[in-house]
C-alpha positions as CSV (number, residue, x, y, z in Angstrom):
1,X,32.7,116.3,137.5
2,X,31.6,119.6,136.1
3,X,34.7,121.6,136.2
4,X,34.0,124.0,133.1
5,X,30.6,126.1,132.5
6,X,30.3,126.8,128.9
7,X,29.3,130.3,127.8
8,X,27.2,130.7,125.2
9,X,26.3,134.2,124.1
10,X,22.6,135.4,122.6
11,X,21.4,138.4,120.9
12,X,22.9,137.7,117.8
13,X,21.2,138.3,114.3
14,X,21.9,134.7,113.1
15,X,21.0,132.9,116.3
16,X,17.8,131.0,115.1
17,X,20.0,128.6,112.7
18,X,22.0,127.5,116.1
19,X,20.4,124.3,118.1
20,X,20.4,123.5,121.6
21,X,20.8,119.9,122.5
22,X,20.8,118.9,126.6
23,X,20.8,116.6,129.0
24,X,22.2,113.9,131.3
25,X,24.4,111.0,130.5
26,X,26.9,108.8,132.3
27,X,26.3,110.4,135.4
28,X,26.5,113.8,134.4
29,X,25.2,116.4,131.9
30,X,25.7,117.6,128.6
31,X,25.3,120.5,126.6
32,X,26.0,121.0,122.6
33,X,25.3,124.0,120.6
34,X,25.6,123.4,116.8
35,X,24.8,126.0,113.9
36,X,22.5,123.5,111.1
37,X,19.7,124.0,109.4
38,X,18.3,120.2,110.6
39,X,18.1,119.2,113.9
40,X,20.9,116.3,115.0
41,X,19.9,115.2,118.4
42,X,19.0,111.9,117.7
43,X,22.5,111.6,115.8
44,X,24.3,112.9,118.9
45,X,22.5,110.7,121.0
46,X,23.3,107.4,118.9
47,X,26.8,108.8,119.6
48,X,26.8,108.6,123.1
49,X,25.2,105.5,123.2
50,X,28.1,103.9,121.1
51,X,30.6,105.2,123.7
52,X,29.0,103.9,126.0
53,X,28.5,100.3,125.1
54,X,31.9,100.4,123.9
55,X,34.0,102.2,126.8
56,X,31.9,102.3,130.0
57,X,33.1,99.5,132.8
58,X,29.6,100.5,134.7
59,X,27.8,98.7,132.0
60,X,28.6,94.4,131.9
61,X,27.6,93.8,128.6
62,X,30.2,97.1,127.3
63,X,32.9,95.8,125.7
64,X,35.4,97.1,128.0
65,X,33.5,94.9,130.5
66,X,33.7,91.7,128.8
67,X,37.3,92.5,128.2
68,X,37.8,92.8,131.9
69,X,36.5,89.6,132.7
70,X,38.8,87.9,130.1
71,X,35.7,87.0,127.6
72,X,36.7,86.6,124.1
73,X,35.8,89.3,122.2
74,X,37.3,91.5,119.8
75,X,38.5,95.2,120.5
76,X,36.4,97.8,118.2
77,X,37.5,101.1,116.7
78,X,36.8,103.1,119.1
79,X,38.4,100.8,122.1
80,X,41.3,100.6,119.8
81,X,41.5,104.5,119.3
82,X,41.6,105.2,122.8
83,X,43.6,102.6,123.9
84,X,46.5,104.1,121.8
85,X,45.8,107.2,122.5
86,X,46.0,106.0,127.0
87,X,49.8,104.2,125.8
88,X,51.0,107.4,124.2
89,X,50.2,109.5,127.1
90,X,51.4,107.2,129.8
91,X,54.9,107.4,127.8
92,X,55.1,111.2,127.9
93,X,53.8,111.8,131.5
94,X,56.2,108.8,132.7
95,X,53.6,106.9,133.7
96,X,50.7,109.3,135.9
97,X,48.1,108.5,133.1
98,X,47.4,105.0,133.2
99,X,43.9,103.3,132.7
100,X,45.0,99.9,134.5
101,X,45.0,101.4,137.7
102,X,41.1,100.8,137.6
103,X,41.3,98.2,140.6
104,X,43.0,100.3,142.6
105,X,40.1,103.0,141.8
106,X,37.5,100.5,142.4
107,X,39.6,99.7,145.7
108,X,39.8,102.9,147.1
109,X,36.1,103.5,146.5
110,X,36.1,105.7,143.1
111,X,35.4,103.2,140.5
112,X,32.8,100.6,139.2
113,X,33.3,98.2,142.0
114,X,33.6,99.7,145.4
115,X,34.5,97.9,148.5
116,X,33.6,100.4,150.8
117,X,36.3,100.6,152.9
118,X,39.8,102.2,153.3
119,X,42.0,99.5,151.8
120,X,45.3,98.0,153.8
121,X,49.0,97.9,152.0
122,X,48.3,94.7,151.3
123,X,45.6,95.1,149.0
124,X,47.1,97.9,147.3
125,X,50.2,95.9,147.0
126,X,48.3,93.2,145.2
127,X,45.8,95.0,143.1
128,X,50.0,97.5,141.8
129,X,51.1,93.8,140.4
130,X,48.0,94.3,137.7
131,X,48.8,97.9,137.1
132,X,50.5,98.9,133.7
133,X,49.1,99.8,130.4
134,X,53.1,99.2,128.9
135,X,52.1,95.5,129.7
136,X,49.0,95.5,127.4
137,X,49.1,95.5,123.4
138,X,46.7,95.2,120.2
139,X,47.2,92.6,118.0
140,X,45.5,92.9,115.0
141,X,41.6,93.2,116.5
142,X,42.8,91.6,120.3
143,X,43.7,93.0,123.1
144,X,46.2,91.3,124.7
145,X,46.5,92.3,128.7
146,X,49.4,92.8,131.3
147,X,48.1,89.4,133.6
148,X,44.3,88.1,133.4
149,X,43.4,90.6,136.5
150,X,43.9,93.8,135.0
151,X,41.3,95.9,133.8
152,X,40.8,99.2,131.8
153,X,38.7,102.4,133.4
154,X,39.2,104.7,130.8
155,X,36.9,107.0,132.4
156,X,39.8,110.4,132.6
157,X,39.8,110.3,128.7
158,X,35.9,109.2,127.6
159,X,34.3,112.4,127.9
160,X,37.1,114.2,125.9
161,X,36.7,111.4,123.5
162,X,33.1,111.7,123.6
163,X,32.6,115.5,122.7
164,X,35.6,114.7,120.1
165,X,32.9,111.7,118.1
166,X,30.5,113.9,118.5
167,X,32.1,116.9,116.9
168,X,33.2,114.5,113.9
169,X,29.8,113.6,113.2
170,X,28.5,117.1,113.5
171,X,31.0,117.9,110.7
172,X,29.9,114.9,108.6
173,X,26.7,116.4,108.7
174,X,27.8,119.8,107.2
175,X,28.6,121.6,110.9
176,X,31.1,123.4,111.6
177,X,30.4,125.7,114.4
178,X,29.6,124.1,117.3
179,X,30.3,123.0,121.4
180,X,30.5,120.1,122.7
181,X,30.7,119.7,126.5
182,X,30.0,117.1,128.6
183,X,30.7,116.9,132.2
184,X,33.2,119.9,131.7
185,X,35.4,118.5,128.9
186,X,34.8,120.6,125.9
187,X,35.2,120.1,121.8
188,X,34.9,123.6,120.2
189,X,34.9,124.5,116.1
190,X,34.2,127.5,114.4
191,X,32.5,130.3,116.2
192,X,29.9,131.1,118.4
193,X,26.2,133.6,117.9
194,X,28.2,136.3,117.9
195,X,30.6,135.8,115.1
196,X,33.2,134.9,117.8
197,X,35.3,132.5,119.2
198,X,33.5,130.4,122.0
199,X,34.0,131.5,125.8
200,X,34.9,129.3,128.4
201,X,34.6,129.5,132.3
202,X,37.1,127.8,134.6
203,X,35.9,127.3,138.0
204,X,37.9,128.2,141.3
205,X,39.2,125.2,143.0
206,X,35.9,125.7,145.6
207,X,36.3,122.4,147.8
208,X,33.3,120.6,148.4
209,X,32.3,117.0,147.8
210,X,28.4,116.9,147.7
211,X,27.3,120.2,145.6
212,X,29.1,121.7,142.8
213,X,30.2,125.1,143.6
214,X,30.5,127.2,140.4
215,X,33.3,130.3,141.1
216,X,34.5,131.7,138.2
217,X,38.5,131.9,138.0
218,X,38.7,132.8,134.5
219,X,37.1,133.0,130.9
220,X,39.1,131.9,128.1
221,X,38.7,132.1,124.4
222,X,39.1,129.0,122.4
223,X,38.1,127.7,119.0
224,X,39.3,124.4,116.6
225,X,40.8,122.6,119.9
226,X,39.4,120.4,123.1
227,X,39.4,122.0,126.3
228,X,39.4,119.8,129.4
229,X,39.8,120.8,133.1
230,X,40.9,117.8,135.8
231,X,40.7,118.8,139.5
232,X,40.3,116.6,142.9
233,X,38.5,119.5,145.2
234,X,35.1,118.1,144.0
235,X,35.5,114.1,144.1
236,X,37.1,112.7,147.4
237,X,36.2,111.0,150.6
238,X,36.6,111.1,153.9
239,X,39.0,108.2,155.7
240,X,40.2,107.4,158.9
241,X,43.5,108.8,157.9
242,X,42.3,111.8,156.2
243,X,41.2,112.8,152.7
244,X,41.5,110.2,149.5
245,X,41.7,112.3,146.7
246,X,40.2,110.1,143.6
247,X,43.5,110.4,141.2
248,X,45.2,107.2,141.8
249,X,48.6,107.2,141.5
250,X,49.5,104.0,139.3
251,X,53.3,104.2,141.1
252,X,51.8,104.1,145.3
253,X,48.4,102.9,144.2
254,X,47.3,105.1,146.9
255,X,45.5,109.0,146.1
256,X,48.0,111.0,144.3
257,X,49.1,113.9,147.0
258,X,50.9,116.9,145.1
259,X,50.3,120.5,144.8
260,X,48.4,120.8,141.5
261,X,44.9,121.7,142.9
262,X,43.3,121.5,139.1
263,X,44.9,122.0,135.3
264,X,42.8,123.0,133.0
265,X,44.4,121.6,129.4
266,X,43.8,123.0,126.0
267,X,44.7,120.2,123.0
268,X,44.0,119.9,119.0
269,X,41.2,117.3,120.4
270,X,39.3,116.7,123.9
271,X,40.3,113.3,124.1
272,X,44.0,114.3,124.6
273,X,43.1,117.4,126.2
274,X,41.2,115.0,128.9
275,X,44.2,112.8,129.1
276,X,47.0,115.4,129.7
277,X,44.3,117.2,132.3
278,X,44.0,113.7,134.9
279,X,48.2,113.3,134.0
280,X,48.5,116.6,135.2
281,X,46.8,116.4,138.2
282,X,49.0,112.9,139.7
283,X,52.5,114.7,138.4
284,X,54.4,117.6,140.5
285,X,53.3,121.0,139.6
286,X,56.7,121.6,137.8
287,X,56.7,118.1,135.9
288,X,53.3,118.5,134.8
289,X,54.5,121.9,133.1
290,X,57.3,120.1,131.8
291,X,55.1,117.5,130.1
292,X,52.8,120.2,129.0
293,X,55.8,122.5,127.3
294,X,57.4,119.3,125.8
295,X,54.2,118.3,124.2
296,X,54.0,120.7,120.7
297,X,50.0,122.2,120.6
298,X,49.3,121.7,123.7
299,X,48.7,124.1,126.5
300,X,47.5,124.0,130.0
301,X,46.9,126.4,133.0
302,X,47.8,124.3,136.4
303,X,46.6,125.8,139.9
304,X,48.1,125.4,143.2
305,X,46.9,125.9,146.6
306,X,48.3,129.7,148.0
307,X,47.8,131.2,151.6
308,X,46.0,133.8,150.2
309,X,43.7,131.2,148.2
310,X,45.5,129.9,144.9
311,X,47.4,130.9,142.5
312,X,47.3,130.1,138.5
313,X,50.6,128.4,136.9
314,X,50.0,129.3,132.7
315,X,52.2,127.0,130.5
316,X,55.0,128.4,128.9
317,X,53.0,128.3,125.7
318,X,50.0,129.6,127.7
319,X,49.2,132.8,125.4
320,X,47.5,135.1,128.5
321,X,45.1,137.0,126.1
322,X,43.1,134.0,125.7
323,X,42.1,135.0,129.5
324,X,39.1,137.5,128.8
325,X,38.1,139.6,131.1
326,X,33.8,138.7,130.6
């Protein structure tokens, strides 16, 4: 999902040394500005591509796709990275961020293998027993899994992870002002054309599930930190029961239903910032605070649904003058 619009300014006296690098990948697009004197893409590309053959479950031969299917392989850095980073976060948000709930995903029609139709209690019952990243552990280069049936979609904290690699090699390579967003999670250093911090939009929770709508809610002003925004307005289906929201809570196995509309999270990285974001968004509005304000560096801006429209929740931390007004 594209949830954030990044805005990048022009009419600077400096702007020739920044580079433009776009596109589409993993089902959505990207978009990286970086300030160099040599051009990078093909380095941001090789990038994506290790993600990718590492992490994504819509790939067989990844390596998160062997490991589902119980092949005997060892984990690599990047598995291993994220993996800890998924345990961490499941222990602060008590459990709403869990990758393991991936069959119940596919099972409802949101993941890598879809059935196609609404699932009974009795599948979801059956796919829960698989559920719970506590259950899983590294040892030494292995992964060792909850039972032989569950499997790893750790699709709510790839893109954050993504932007994060990508960021690191940009600064490898000398760069340090740059943004890195794709499909709406952001990693942002240094500043932007201008001589500024970078500018971000947050889009209105605008419900629709076959265009994206883009309605600004409100600009922010971010720099050194990942930006992520998690919402279910733009990704659900239709059932005979009503709307299935794609967050999957890993406690019902069924679509979380609570009154955080989206959460937009800002983090020291996007990978966390990506993680707290999905947490957020299968926690009650005031325990997803809670998590947010008991977590040191982090900040977040939830949204819930209003009679009027909706109204924005800002995290105790939350400083409001990072809300600009263009």
């Amino acid at each position: 999902m594209i949830l954030l619009s990044v805005a990048v300014m022009s009419g600077c006296t400096d702007q020739k040394s920044y580079r433009k690098c776009e596109g589409v990948i993993w089902a959505t697009t990207y978009h990286i500005t970086y300030r160099s004197d040599r051009m990078l893409d093909d380095s941001i590309i090789d990038v994506m591509n290790q993600v990718e053959m590492s992490l994504s479950p819509f790939i067989d031969s990844s390596l998160v796709s062997r490991i589902n299917v119980n092949e005997t392989v060892l984990t690599d850095s990047l598995f291993r990275r994220i993996f800890t980073a998924s345990l961490k976060v499941n222990g602060q948000s008590g459990g709403a961020f869990d990758p393991t709930v991936a069959p119940l995903v596919n099972l409802w029609g949101f993941g890598y293998r879809n059935s196609g139709k609404e699932p009974v209690q009795r599948q979801i019952d059956s796919c829960l027993a698989f559920v719970g990243i506590k259950g899983c552990s590294l040892r030494g280069d292995s992964i060792v899994k909850l039972t032989p049936n569950t499997e790893f979609n750790f699709s709510a904290i790839t893109k954050g992870y993504g932007c994060d690699l990508i960021g690191e090699m940009l600064r490898r390579n000398g760069c340090t002002d740059y943004i890195v967003e794709i499909g709406g999670e952001v990693a942002a250093s240094g500043k932007n054309p201008h001589g500024e911090p970078w500018r971000i939009m947050i889009d209105a929770p605008v419900e629709n599930d076959t265009t994206v709508v883009h309605k600004r809610m409100a600009v922010i002003s971010v720099t050194d930190c990942g930006v992520a925004t998690s919402g279910n307005y733009r990704n659900f289906r239709s059932t005979a029961t009503g709307k299935a929201w794609h967050t999957i809570s890993p406690a019902t196995g069924r679509p979380a239903e609570t009154s955080v509309l989206s959460a937009t999270v800002i983090a020291h990285d996007a990978m966390m910032a990506d993680a707290y974001a999905t947490s957020c968004m299968a926690m009650e509005l005031q325990d997803a605070l809670a998590m947010i304000d008991a977590i040191s560096g982090v900040e977040a801006l939830l949204v819930s649904a209003d009679p009027t429209g909706y109204v924005m929740h800002p995290s105790a931390g939350f400083p409001m003058d990072r809300i600009c007004e263009k």
